[in-house]
gemmi code that builds the backbone of each chain (N, CA, C; Angstrom):
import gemmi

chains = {
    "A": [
        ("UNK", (-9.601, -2.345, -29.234), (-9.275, -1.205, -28.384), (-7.750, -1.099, -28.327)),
        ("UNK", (-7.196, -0.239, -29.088), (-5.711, 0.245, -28.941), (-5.226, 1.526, -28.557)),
        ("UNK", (-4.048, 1.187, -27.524), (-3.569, 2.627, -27.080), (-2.315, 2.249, -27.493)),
        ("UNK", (-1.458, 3.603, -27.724), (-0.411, 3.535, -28.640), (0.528, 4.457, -28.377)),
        ("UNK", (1.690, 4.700, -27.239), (2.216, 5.631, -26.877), (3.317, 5.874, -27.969)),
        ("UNK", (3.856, 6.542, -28.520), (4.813, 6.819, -29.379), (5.685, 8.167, -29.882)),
        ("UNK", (7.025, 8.166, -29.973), (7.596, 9.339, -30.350), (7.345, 9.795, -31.989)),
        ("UNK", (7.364, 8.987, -32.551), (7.121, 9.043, -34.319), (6.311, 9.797, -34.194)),
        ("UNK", (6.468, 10.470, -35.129), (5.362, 11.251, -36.233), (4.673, 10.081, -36.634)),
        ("UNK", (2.767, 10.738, -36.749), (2.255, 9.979, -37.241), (0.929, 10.564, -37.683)),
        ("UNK", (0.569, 9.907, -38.954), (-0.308, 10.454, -40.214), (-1.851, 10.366, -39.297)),
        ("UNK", (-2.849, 11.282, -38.882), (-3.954, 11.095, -38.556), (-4.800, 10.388, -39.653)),
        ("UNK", (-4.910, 11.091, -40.852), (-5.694, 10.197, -41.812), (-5.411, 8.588, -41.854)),
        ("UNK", (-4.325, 8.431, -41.949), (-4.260, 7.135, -42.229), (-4.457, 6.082, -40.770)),
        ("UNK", (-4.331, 6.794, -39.978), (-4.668, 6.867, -38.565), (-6.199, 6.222, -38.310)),
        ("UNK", (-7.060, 6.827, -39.393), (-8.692, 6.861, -39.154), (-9.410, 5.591, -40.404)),
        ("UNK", (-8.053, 5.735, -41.226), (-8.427, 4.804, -42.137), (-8.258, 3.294, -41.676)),
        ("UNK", (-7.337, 3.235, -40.959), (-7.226, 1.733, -40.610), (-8.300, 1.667, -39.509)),
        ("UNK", (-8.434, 2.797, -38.704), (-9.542, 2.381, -37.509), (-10.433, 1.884, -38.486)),
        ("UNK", (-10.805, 2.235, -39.214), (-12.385, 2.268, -39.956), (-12.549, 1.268, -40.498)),
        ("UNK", (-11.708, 0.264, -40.964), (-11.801, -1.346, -41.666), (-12.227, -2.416, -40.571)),
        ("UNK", (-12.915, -3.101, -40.736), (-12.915, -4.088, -39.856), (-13.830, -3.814, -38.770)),
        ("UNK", (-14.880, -3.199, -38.788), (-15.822, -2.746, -37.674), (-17.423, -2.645, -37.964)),
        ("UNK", (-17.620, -4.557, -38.682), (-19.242, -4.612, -38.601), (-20.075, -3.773, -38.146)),
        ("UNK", (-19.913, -3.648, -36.698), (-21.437, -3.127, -35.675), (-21.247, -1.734, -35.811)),
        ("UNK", (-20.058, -0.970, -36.474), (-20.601, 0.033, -36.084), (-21.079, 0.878, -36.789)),
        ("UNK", (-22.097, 1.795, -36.692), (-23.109, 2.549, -37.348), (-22.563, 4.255, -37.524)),
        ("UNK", (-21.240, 4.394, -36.774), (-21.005, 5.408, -37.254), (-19.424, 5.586, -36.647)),
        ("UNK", (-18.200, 6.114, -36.600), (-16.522, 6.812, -36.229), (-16.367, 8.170, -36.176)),
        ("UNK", (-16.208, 8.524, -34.953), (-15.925, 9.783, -34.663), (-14.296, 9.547, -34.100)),
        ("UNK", (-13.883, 11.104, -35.028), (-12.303, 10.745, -34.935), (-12.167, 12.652, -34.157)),
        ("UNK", (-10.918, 12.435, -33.487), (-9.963, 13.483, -33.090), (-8.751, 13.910, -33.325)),
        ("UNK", (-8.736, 15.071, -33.611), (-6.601, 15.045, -34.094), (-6.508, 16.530, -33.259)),
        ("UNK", (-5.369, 15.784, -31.910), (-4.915, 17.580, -31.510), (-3.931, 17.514, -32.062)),
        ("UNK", (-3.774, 19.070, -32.552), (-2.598, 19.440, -33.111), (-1.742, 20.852, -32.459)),
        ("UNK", (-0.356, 20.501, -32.303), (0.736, 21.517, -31.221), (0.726, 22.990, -32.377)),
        ("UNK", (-0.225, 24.065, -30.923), (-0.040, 25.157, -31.853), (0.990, 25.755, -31.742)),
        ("UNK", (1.093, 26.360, -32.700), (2.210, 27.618, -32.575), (2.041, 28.648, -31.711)),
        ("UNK", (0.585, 28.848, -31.261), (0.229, 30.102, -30.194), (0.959, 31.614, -30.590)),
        ("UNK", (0.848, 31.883, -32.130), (1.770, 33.264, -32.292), (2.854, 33.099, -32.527)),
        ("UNK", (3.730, 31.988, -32.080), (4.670, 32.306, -32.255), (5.513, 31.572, -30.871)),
        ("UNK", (4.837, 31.833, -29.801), (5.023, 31.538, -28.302), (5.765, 30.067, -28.216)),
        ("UNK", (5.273, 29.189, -28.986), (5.680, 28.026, -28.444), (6.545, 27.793, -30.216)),
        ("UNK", (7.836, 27.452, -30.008), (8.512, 26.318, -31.108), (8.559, 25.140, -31.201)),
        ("UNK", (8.282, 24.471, -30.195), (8.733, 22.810, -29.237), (7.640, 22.625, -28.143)),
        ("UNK", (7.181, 21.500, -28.542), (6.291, 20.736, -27.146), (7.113, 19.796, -26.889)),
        ("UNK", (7.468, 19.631, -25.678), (8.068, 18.410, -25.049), (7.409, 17.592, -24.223)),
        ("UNK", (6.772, 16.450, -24.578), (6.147, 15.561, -23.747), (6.492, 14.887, -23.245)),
        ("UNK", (6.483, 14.185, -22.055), (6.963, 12.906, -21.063), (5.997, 12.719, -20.455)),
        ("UNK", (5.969, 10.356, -20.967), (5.214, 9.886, -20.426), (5.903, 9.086, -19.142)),
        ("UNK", (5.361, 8.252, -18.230), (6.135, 7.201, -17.938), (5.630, 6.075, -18.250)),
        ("UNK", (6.423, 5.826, -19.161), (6.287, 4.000, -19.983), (5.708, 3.130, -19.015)),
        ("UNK", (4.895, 2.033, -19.936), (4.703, 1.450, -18.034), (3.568, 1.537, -17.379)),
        ("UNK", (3.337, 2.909, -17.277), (2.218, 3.201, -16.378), (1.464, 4.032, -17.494)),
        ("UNK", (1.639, 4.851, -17.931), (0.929, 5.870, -18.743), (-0.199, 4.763, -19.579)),
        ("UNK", (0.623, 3.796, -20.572), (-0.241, 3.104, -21.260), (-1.723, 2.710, -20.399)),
        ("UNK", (-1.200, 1.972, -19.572), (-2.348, 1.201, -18.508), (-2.914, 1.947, -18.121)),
        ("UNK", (-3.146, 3.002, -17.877), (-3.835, 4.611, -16.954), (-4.811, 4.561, -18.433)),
        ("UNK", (-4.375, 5.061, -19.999), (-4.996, 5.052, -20.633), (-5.431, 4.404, -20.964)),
        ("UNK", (-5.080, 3.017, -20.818), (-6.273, 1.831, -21.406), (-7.340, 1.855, -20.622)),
        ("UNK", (-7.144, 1.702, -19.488), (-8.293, 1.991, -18.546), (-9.532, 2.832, -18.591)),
        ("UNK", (-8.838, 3.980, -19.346), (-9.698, 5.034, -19.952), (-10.754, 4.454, -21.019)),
        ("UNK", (-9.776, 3.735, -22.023), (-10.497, 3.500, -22.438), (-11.470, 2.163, -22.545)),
        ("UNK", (-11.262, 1.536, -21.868), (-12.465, 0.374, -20.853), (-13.378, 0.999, -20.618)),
        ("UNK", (-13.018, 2.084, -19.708), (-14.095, 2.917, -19.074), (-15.037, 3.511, -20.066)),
        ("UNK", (-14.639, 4.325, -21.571), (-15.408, 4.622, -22.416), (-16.230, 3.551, -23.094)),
        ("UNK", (-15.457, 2.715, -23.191), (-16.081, 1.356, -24.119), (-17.170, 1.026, -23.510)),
        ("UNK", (-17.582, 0.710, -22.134), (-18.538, 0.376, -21.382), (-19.632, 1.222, -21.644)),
        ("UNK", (-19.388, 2.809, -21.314), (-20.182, 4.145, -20.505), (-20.826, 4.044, -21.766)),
        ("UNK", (-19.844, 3.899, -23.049), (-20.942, 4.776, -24.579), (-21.208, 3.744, -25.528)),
        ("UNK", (-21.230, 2.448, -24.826), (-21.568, 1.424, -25.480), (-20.299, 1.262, -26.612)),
        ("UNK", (-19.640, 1.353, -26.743), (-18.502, 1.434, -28.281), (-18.184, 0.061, -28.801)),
        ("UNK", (-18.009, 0.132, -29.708), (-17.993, -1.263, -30.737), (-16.282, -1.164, -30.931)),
        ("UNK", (-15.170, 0.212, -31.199), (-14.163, 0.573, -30.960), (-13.625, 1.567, -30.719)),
        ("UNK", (-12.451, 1.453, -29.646), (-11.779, 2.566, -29.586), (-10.416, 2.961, -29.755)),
        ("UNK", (-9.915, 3.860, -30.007), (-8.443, 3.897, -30.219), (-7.719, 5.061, -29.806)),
        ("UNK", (-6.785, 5.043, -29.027), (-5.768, 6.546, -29.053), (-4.461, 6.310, -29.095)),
        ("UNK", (-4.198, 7.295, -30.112), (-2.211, 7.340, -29.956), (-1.602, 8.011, -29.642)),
        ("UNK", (-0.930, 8.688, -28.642), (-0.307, 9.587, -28.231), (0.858, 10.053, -28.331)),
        ("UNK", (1.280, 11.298, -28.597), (3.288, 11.284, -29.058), (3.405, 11.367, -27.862)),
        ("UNK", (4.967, 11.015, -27.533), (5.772, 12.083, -26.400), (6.929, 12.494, -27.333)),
        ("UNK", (7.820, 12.951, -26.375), (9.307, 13.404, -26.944), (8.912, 14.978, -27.601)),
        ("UNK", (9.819, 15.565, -28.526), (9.511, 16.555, -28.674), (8.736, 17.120, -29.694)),
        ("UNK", (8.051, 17.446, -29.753), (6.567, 17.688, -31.097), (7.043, 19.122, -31.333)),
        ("UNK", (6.434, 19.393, -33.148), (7.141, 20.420, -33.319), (5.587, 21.180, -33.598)),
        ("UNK", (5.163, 22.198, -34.048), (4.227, 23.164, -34.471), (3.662, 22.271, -35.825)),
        ("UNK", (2.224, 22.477, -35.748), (1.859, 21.704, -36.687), (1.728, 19.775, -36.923)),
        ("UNK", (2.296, 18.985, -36.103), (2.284, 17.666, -35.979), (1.265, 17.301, -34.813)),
        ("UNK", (1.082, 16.236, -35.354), (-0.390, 15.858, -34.078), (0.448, 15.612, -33.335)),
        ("UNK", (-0.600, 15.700, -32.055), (-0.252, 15.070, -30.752), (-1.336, 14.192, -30.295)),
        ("UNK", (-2.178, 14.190, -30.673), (-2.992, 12.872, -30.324), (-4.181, 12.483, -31.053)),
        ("UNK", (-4.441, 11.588, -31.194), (-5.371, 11.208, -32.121), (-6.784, 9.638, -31.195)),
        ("UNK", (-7.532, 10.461, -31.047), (-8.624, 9.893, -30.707), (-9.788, 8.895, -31.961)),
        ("UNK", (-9.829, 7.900, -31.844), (-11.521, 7.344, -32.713), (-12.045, 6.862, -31.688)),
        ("UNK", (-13.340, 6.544, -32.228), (-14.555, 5.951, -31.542), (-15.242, 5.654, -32.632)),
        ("UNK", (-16.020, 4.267, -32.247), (-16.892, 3.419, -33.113), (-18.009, 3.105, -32.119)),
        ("UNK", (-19.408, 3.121, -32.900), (-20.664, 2.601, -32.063), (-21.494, 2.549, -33.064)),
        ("UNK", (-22.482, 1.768, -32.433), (-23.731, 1.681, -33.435), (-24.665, 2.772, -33.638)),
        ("UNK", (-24.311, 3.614, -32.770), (-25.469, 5.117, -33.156), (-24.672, 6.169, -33.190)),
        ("UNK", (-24.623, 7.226, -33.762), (-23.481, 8.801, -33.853), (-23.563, 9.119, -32.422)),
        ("UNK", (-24.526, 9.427, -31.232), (-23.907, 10.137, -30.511), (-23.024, 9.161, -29.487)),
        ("UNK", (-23.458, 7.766, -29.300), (-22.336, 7.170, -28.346), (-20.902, 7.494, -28.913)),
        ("UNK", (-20.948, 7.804, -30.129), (-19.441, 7.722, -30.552), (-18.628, 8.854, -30.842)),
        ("UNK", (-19.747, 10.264, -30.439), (-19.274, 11.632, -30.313), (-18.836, 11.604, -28.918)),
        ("UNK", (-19.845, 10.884, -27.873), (-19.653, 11.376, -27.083), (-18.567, 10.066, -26.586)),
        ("UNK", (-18.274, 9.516, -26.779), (-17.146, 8.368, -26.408), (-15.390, 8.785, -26.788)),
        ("UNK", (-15.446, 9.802, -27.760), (-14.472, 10.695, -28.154), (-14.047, 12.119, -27.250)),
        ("UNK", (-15.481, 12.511, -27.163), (-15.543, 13.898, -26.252), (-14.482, 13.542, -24.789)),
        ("UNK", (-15.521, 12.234, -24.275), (-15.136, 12.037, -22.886), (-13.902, 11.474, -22.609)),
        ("UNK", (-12.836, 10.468, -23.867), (-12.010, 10.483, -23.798), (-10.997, 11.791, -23.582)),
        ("UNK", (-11.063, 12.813, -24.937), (-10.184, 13.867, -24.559), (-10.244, 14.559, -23.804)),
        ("UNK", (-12.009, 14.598, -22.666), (-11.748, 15.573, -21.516), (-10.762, 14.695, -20.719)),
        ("UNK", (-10.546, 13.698, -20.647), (-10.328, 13.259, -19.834), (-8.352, 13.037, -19.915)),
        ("UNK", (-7.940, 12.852, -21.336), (-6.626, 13.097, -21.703), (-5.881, 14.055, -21.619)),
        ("UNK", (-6.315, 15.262, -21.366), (-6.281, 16.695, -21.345), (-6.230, 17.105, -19.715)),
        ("UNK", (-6.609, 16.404, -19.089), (-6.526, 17.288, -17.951), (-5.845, 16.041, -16.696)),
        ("UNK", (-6.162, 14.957, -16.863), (-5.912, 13.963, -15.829), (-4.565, 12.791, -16.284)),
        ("UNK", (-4.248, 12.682, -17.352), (-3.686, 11.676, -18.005), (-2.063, 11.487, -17.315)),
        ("UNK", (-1.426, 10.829, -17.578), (-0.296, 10.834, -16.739), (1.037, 11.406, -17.914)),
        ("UNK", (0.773, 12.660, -18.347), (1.605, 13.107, -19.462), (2.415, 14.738, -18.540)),
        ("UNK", (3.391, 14.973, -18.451), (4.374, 16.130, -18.200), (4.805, 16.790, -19.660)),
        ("UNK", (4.475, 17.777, -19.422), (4.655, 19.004, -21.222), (4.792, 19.958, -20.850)),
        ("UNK", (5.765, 20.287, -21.627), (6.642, 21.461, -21.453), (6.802, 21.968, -22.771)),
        ("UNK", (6.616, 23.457, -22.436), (6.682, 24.194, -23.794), (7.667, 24.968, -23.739)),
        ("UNK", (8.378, 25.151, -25.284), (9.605, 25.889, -25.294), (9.678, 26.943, -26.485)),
        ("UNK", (10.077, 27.894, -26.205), (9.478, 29.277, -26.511), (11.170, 30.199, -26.627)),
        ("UNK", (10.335, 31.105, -27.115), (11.632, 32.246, -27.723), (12.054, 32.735, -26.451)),
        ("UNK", (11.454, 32.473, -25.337), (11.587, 33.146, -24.209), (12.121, 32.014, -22.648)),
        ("UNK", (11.990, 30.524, -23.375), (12.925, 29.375, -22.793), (11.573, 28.918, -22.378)),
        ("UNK", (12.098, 27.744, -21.169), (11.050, 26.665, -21.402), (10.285, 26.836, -20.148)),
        ("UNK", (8.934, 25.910, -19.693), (8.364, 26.233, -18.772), (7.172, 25.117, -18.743)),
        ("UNK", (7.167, 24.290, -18.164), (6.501, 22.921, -17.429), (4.880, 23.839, -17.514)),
        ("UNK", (4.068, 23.088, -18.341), (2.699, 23.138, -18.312), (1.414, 22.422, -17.211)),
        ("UNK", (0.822, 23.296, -16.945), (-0.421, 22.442, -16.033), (-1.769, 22.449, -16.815)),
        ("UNK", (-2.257, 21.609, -16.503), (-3.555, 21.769, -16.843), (-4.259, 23.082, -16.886)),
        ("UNK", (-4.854, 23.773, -17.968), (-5.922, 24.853, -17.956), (-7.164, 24.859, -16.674)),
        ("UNK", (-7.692, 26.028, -16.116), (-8.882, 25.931, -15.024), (-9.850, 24.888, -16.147)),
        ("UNK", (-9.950, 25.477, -17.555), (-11.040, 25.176, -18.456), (-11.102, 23.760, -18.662)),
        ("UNK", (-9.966, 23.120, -18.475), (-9.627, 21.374, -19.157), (-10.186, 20.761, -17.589)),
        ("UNK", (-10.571, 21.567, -16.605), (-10.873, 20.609, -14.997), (-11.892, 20.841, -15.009)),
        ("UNK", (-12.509, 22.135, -15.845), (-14.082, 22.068, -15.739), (-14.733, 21.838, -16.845)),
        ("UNK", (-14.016, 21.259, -18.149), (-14.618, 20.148, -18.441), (-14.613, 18.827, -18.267)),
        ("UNK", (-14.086, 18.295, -17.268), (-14.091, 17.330, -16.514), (-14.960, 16.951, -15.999)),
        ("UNK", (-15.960, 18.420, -15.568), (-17.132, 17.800, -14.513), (-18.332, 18.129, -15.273)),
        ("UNK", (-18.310, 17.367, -16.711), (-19.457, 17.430, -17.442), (-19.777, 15.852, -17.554)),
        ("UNK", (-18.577, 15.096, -17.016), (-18.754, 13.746, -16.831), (-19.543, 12.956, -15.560)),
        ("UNK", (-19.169, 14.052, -14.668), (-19.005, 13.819, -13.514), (-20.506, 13.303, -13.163)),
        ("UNK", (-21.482, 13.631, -13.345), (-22.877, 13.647, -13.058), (-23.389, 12.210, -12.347)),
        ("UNK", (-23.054, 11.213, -12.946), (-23.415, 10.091, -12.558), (-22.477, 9.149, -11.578)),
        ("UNK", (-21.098, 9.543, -11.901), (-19.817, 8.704, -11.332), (-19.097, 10.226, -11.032)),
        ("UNK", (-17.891, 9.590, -9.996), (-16.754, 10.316, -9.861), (-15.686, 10.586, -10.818)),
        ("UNK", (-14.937, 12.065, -10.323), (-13.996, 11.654, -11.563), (-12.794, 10.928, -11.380)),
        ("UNK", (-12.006, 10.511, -12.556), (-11.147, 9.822, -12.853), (-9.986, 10.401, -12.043)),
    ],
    "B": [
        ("UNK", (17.911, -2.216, -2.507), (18.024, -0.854, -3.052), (16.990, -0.417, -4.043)),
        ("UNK", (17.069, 0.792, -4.397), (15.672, 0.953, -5.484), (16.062, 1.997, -6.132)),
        ("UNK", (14.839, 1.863, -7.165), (15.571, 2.937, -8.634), (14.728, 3.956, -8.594)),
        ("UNK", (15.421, 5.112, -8.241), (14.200, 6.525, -8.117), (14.086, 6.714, -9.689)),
        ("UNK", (12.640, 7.100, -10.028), (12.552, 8.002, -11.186), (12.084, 9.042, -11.013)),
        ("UNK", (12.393, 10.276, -11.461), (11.916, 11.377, -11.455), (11.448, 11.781, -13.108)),
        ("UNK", (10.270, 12.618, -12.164), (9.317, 13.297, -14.269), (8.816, 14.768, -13.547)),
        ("UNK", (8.737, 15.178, -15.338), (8.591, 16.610, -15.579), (9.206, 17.900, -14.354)),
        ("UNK", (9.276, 18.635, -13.676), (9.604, 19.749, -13.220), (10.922, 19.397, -12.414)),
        ("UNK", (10.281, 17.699, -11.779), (11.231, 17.319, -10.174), (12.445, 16.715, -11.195)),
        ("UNK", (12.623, 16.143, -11.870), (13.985, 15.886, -13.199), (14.696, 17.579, -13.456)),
        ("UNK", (13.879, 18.304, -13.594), (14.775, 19.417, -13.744), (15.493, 20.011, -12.169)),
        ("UNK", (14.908, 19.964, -11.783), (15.075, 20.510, -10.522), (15.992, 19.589, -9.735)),
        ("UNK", (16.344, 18.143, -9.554), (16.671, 17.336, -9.480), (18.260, 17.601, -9.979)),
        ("UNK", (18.208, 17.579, -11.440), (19.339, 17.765, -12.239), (19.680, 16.142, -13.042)),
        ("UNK", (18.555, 15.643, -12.246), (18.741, 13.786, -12.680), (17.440, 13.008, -13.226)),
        ("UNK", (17.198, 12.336, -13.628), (15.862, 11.389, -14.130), (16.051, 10.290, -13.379)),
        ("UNK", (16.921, 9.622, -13.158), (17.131, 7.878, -12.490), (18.506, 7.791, -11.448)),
        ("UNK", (18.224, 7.097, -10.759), (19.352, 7.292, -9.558), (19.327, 6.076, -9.069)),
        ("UNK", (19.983, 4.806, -8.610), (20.016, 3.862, -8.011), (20.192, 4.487, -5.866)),
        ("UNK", (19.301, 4.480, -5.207), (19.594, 4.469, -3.937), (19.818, 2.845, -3.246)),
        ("UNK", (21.035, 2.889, -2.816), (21.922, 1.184, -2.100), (20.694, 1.394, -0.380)),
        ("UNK", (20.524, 0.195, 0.231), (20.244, 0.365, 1.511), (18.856, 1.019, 1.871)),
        ("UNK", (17.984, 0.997, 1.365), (16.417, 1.375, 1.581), (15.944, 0.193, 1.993)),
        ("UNK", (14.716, 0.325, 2.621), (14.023, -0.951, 2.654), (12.453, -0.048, 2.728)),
        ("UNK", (12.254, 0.823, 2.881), (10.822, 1.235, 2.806), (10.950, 2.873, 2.508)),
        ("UNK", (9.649, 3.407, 1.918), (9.631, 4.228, 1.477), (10.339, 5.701, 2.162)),
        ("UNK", (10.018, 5.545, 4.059), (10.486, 6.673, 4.852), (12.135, 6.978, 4.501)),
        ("UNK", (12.420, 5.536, 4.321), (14.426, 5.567, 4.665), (14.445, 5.737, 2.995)),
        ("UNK", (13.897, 5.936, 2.435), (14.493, 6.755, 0.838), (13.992, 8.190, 0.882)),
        ("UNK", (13.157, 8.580, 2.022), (12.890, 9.917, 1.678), (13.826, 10.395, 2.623)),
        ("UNK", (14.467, 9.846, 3.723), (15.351, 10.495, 4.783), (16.675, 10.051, 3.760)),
        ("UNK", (17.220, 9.545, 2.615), (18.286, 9.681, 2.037), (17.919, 10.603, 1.070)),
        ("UNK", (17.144, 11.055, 0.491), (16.871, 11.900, -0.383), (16.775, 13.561, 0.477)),
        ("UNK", (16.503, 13.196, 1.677), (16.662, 14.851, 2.137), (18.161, 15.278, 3.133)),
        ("UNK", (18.585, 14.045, 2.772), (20.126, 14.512, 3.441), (20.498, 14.513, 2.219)),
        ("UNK", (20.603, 13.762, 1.113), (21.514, 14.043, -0.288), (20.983, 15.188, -1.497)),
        ("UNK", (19.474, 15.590, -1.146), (18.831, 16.626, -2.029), (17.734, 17.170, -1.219)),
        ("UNK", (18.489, 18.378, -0.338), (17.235, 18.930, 0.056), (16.182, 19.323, -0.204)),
        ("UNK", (16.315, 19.976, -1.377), (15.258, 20.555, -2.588), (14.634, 19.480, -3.058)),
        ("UNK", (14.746, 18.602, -3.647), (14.078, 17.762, -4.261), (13.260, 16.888, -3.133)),
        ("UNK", (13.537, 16.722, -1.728), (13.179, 16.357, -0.508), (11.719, 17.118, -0.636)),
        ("UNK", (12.203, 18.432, -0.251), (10.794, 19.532, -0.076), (9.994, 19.548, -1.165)),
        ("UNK", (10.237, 19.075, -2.638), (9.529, 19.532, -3.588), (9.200, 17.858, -3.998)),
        ("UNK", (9.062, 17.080, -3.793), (8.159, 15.328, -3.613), (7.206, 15.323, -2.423)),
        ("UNK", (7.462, 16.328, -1.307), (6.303, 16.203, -0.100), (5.403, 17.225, -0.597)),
        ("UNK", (5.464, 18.214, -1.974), (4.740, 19.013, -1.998), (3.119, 18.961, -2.555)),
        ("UNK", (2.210, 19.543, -2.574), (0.981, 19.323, -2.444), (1.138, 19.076, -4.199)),
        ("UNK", (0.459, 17.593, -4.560), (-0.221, 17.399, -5.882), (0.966, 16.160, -6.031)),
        ("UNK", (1.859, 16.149, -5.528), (3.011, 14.929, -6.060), (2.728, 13.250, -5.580)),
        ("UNK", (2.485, 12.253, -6.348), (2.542, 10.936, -6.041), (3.365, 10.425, -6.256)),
        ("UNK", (3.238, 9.149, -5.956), (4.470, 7.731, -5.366), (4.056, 6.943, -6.201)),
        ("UNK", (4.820, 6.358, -7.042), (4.278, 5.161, -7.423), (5.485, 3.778, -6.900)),
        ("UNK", (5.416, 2.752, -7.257), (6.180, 1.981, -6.584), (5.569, 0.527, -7.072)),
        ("UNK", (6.768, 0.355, -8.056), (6.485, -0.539, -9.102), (5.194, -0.189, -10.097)),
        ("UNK", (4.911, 0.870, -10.270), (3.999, 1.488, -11.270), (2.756, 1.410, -10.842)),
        ("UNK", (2.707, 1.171, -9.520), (1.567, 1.557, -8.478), (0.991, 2.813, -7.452)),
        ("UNK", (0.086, 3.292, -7.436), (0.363, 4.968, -6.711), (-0.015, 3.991, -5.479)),
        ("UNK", (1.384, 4.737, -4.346), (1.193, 4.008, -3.103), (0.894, 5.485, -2.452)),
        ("UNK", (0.141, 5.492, -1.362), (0.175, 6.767, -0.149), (0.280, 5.918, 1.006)),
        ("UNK", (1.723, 7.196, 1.891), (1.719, 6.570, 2.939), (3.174, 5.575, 2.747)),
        ("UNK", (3.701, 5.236, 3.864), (4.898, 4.791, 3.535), (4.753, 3.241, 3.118)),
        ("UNK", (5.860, 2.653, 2.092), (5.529, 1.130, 1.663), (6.875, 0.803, 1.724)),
        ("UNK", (6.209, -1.171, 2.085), (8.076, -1.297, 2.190), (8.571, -1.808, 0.527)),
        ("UNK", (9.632, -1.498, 0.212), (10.612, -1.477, -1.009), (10.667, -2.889, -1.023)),
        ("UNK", (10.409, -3.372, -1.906), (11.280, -4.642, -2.455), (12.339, -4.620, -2.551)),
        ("UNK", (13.750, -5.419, -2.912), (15.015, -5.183, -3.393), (14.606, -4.604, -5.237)),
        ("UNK", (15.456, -3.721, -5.334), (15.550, -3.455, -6.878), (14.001, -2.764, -7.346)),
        ("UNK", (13.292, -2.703, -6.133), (11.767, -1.639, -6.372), (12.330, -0.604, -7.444)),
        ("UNK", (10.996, -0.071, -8.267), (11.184, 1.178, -8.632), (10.327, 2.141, -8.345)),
        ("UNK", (10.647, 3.041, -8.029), (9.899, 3.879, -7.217), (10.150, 5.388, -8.043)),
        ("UNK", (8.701, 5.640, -8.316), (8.769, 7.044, -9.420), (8.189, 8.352, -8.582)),
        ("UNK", (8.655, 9.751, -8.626), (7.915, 10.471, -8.124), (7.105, 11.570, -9.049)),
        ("UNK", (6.124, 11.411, -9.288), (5.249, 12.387, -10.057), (4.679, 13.300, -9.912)),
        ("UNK", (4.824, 14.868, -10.556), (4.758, 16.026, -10.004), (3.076, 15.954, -11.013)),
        ("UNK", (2.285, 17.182, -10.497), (0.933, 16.678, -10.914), (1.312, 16.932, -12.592)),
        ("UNK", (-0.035, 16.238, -12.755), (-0.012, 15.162, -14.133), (-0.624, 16.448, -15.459)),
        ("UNK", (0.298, 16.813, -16.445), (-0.344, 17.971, -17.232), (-1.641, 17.648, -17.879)),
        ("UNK", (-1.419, 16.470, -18.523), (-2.662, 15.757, -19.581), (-1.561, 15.876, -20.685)),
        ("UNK", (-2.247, 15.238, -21.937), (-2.049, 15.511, -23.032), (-1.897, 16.735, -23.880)),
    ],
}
model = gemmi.Model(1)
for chain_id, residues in chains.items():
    chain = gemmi.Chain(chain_id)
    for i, (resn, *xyz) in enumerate(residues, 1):
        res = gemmi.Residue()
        res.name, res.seqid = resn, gemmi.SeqId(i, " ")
        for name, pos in zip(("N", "CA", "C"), xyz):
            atom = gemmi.Atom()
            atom.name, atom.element = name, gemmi.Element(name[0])
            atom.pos, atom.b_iso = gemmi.Position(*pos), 0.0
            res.add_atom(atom)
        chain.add_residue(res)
    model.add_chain(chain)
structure = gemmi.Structure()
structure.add_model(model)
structure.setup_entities()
């Protein structure tokens, strides 16, 4: 189970290839790659800020929490901060389990959950200057597709 | 004394990220130096959605400072 906060650019494929070595039990890897849109034109620059420190541990936790809920054999996320340009990932999710859907859904529930709760500040910067992002209504109500059995995060 | 950090909106607004405050000993007497030395940034850390952390802990409610505490204020959290 690795979390991986980082400014580098970094290759998703090769990203999925190393997850994928070394993982007897599992029967199937479901991978994720968000990638910073251009939105038209709207955005040139994502600027992310984590706080070192804490951010990691918030997400490991996360992913404890998945490892348990979907049974997972492994999990992994890497996250940029600093400034991301159009086209470069910004985060990259796997999941490993012994059956396909623990490991769809061990991916799913990670990124609802990276997306709307995570301890990340982003700011987008635009032809028209910059402007501190919040969470979408849509990223809180998929949040409560988790919710059913436990509280949320 | 303790090391404020500020993230995302309250850093801009602020005009600063890190600040050493001398003479705190609990959380109230850094928010009563922070609203005599930054009013704005005073009103906009009590505002609805912002946490405390304190030593990379979310504290609510006032806590007492260690010497050399760090104490972060976080405006709500975008995601990824």
């Amino acid at each position: 189970m690795a979390v991986i906060v980082q400014t580098e650019v970094f290759d998703p494929g090769a990203a999925l290839s190393a997850f994928s070595l070394g993982l007897p039990d599992a029967g199937g890897v479901v991978s994720f790659t968000g990638i910073a849109r251009k939105d038209g034109g709207k955005t040139e620059m994502l600027e992310l800020e984590a706080y070192l420190g804490f951010t990691e541990p918030w997400i490991e936790a996360l992913v404890e929490e998945a490892r348990s809920r979907f049974n997972l054999c492994g999990a992994t996320v890497i996250h940029r901060v600093g400034p991301i340009l159009p086209g470069e990932a910004i985060v990259f999710v796997a999941t490993a389990a012994a059956h396909r859907r623990q490991a769809f859904e061990g991916a799913d529930f990670l990124m609802d959950h990276l997306k709307s709760r995570a301890p990340f500040w982003k700011k987008e910067h635009g032809p028209d200057g910059a402007r501190w992002i919040e969470p979408r209504q849509a990223d809180y109500q998929d949040l409560t597709r988790w919710t059913a059995d436990q509280p949320p995060r | 004394m303790a090391r404020v950090l500020l993230f995302g909106v309250l850093r801009d607004l602020a005009g600063w990220r890190e600040q050493i405050f001398e003479d705190v000993s609990d959380l109230d007497d850094l928010h009563s130096d922070i609203a005599r030395l930054y009013p704005d940034l005073a009103e906009a850390i009590s505002g609805p959605g912002v946490q405390v952390a304190v030593d990379k802990e979310i504290v609510r409610g006032n806590s007492i400072l260690s010497p050399g505490a760090e104490v972060a204020f976080l405006p709500p959290m975008s995601g990824g």
